[in-house]
C-alpha positions as CSV (number, residue, x, y, z in Angstrom):
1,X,-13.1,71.2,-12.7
2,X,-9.3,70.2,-12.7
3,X,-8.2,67.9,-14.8
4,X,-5.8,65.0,-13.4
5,X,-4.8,62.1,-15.0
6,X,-1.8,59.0,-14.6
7,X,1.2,58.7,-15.9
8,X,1.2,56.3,-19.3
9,X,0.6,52.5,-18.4
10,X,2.9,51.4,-21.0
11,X,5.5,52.7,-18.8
12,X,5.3,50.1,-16.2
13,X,7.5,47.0,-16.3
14,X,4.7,44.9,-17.0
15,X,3.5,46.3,-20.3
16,X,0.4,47.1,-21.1
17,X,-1.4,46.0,-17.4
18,X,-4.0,44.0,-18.4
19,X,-5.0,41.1,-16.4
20,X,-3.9,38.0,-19.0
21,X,-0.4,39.5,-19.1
22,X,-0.3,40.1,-15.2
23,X,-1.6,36.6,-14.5
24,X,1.2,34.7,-16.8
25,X,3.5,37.2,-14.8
26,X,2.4,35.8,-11.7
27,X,2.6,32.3,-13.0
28,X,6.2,33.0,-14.3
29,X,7.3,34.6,-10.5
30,X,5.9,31.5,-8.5
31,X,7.6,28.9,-11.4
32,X,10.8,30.8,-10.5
33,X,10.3,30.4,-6.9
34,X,9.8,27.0,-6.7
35,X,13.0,26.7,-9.0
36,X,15.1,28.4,-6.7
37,X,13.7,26.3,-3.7
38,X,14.3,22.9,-5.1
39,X,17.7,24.3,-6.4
40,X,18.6,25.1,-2.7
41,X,17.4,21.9,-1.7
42,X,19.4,19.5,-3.7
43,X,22.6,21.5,-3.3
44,X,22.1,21.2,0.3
45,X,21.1,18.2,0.4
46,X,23.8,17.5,-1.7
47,X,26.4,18.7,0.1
48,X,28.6,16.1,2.6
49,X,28.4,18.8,5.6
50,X,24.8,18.2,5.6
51,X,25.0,14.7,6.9
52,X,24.0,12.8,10.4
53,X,25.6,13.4,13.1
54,X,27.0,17.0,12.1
55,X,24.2,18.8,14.3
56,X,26.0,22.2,14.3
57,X,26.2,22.2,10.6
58,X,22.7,20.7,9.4
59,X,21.7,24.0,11.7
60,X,23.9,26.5,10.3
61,X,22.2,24.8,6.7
62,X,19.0,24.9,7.2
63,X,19.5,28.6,9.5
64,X,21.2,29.5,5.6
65,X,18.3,27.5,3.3
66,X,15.7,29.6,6.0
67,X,17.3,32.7,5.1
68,X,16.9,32.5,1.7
69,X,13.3,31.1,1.3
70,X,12.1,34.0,3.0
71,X,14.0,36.7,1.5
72,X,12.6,35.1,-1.4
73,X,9.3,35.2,-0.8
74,X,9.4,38.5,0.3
75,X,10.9,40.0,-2.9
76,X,8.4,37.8,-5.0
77,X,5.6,39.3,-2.5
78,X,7.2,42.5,-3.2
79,X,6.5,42.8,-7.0
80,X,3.2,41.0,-7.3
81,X,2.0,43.5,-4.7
82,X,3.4,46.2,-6.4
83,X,2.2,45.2,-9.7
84,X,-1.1,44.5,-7.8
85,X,-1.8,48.4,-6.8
86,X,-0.7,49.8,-10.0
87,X,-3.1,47.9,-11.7
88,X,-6.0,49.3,-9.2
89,X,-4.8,52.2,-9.2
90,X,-4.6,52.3,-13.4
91,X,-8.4,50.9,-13.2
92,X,-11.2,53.3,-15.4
93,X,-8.4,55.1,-16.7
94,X,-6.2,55.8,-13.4
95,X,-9.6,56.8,-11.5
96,X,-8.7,55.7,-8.0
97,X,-5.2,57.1,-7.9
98,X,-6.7,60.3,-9.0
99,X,-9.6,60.0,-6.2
100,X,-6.6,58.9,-3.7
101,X,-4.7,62.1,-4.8
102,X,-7.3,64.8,-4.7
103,X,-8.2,63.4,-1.3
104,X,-4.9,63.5,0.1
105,X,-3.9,67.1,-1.7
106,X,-6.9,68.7,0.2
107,X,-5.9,67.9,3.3
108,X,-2.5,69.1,3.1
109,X,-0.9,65.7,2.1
110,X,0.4,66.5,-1.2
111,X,2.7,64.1,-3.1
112,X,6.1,65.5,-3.9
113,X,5.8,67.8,-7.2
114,X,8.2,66.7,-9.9
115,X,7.9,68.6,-12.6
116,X,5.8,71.6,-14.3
117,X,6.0,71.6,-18.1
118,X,4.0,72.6,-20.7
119,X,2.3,70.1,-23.4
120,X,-0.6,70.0,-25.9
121,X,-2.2,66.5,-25.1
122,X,-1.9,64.8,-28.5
123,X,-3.8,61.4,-29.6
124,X,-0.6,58.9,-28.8
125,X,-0.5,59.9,-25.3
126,X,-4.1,59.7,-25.0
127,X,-4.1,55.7,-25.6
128,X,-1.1,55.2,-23.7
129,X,-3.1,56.4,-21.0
130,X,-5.2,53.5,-21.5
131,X,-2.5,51.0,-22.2
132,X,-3.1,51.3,-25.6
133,X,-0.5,51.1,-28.6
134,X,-2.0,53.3,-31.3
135,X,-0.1,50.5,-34.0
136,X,-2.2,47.7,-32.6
137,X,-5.6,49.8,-33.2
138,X,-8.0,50.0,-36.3
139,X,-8.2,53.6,-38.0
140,X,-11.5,53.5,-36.5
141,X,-10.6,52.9,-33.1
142,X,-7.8,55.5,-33.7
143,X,-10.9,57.7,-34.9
144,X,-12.6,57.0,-32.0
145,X,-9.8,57.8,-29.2
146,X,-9.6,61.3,-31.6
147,X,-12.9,62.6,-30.8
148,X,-12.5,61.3,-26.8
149,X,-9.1,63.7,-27.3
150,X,-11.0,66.8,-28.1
151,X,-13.7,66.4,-26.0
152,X,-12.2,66.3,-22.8
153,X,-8.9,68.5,-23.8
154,X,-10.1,70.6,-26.8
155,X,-7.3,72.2,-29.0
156,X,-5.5,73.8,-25.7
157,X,-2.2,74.0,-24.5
158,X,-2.0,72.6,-20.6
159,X,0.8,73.2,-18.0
160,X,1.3,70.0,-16.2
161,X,2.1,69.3,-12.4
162,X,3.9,66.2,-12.5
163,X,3.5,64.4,-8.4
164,X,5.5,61.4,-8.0
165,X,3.8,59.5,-4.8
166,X,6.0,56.8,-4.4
167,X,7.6,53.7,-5.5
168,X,4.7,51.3,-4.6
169,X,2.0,54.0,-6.9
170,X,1.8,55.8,-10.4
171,X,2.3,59.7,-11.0
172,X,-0.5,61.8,-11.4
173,X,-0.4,65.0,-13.4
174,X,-3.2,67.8,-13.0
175,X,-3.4,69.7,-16.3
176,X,-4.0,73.6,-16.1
177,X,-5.1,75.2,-19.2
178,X,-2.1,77.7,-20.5
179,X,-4.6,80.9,-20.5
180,X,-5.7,80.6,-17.0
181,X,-2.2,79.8,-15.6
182,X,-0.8,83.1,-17.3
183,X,-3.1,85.1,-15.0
184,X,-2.4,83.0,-11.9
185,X,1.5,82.2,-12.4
186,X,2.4,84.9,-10.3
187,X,1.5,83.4,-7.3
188,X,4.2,80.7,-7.6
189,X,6.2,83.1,-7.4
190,X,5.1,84.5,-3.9
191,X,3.2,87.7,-4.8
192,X,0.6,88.6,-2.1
193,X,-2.9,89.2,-3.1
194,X,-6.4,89.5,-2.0
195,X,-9.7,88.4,-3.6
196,X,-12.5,90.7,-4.4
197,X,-15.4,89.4,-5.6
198,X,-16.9,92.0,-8.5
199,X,-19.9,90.4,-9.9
200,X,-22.2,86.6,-10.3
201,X,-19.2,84.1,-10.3
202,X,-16.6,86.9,-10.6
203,X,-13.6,87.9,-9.2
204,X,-10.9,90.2,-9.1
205,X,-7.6,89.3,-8.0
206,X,-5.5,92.2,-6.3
207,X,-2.2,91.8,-6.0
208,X,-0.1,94.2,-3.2
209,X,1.6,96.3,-6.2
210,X,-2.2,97.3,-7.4
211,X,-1.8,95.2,-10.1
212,X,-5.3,93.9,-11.0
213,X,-7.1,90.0,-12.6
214,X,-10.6,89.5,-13.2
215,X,-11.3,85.7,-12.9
216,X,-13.8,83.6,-12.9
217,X,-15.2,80.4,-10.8
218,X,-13.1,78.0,-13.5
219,X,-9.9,79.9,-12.1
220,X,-10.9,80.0,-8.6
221,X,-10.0,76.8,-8.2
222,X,-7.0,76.9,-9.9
223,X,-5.8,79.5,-7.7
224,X,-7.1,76.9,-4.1
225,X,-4.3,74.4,-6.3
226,X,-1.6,76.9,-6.9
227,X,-2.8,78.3,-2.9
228,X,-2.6,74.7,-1.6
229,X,1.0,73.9,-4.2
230,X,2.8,77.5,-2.4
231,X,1.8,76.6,1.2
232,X,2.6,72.6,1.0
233,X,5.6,73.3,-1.4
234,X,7.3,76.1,-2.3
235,X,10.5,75.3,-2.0
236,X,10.3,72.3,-4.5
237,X,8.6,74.7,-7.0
238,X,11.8,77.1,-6.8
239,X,13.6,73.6,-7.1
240,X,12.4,72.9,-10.3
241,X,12.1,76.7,-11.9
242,X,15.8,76.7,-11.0
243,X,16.5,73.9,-13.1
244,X,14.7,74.8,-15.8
245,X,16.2,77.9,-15.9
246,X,19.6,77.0,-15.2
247,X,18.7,74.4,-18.8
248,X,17.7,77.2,-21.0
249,X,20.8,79.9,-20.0
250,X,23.1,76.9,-20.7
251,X,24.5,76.7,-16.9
252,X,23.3,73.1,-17.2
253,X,23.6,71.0,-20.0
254,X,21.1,68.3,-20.9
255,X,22.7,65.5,-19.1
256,X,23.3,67.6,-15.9
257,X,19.7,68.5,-16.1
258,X,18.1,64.9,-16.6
259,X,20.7,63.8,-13.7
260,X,19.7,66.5,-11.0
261,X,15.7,65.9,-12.2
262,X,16.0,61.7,-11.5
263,X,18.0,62.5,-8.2
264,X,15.0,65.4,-6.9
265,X,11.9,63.4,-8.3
266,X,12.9,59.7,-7.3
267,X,15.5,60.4,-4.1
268,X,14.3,64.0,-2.8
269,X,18.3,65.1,-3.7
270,X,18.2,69.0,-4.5
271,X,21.4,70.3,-5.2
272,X,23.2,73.4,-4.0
């Protein structure tokens, strides 16, 4: 089964997501709003054009005062809905943006990929996950989060497919253990192959040069993602192999590289 998980909660601009937190937030937002509307108010109110008798300008006024409440709501709207759907979709440990994700990627409606790198999950990120701070735990708890760690991700090393779907929802990343990948890779790269099954829940993977994999069900469906990742998009993998590669012969130095990543992930911007 693929792994896939969301990006760190304590990423998000409203710290660590729970609901406390999120309702003083909302409490703080609608404080503000009602500031800015009785600010309005009195300077309108206030002001000698807005008088009796001066029809065209108490219209332009309260035209003006109109505006602004709505724009005003609308941004406040904005955030508390957007803080609203990351904290659903951060609910159980990011379990419906996952369920959202797999859903869409099998029908062809897969998020834009921003990134493939290649990480050994470690103990900090695992709480951060969860919107945890590994300083504000017991050693125990720290224990505990340990044990989860290894369970699910043993001692492996994972390539990572990084989908950013959106402003309005949090990345999820699939994780694809580093042994299986090695004998899949290739088919990022465009190789033609065919399947031939060899045995109870084995295959072999023949590629057009003759070159031959034996896999098994656990890579099967790896190779439907990386299948389903060529066909919906290739050209954002060559995208992001090109930077990488362009980082590590020195054509792009670290700056130029972070620049050209933010501008692809966040804006769809590929350069050259």
């Amino acid at each position: 089964m693929l792994k896939a998980t969301t990006q760190p909660q304590t990423l998000r601009f409203y710290g660590k997501t729970n609901w406390g937190e999120f309702a003083w937030f909302v409490i703080f937002m609608g404080c503000l709003g009602l500031v800015f509307t009785f600010t309005l108010v009195s300077i309108f109110l206030g002001n000698p054009l807005f008088v009796v008798g001066k029809t065209k300008h108490n219209l332009r006024n309260i035209i003006l005062f109109s505006i602004f409440f709505i724009l005003w709501n609308v941004l406040i709207s904005f955030i508390l809905y957007w803080g609203f759907m990351m904290r659903w979709e951060y609910k159980d440990g990011g379990k419906n943006a996952v369920k959202d994700f797999w859903k869409k990627f099998w029908s062809g409606k897969v998020p834009r990929l921003a990134d493939i790198r290649v990480e050994q999950p470690m103990v900090e990120d695992y709480l951060k996950q969860m919107g945890k701070y590994i300083e504000d735990l017991t050693p125990g708890e720290i224990g505990d989060a340990y044990v989860k760690l290894k369970k699910e991700f043993g001692d492996e090393r994972y390539v990572i497919f990084d989908f950013y779907r959106g402003i309005m929802h949090v990345d999820v990343y699939v994780y694809i253990p580093v042994r299986i990948f090695e004998k899949l890779s290739k088919i990022l790269d465009g190789r033609k192959y065919r399947l031939k099954r060899i045995g109870e829940k084995r295959y072999a993977l023949i590629y057009e040069d003759g070159e031959k994999v034996e896999i098994t069900d656990e890579d099967y469906e790896v190779l439907r993602f990386l299948e389903m990742l060529v066909k919906t998009q290739g050209e954002n993998i060559k995208y992001i192999k090109r930077l990488k590669d362009e980082l590590a012969s020195g054509k792009l130095n670290l700056h130029e590289y972070i620049v050209d990543a933010y501008n692809y992930k966040f804006f769809g911007r590929r350069k050259g």
